[in-house]
N, C-alpha and C positions, 0 to 999 in steps of 0.2 A: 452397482458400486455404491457404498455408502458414506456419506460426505459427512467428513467432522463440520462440530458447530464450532461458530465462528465467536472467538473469545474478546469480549465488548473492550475490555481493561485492555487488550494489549493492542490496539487499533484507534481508542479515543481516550483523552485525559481531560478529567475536569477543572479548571481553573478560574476559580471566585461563579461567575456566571456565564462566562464561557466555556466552550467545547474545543478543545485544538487535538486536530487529527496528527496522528505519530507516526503513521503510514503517507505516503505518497501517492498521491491519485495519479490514473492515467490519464493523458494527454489525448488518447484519441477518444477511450471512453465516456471520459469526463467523471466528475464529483460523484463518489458510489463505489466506484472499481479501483481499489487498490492495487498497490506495486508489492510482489514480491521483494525483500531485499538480502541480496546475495554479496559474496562479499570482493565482487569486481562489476557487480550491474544490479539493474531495475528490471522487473518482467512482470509483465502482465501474463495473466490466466487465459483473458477473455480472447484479447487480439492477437497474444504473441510478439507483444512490440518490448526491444530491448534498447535498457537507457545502460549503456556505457558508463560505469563513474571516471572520475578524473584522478590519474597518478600523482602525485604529489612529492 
């Protein structure tokens, strides 16, 4: 199987001298492993862990 590459612009944004990530890191992975975003939850690749968003 061959894996796209991963698009720098749409996971980090630069501002003045900082970096602020747009993506959601996992909680069990830590810093590195982004959250998929769906549009009722979070999911991870690595572990499978799903973040529930909130109804509003």
């Amino acid at each position: 199987m061959k894996h796209k590459l991963v698009k720098q612009w749409e996971i980090l944004k630069v501002e003045g001298n900082a970096i602020k990530r747009l993506k959601k890191n996992c909680p069990r992975c830590g810093p590195g492993t982004y959250m998929a975003e769906h549009k009722d939850r979070y999911f991870c690749g690595t572990c499978h862990m799903t973040e529930w968003k909130k109804k509003e």
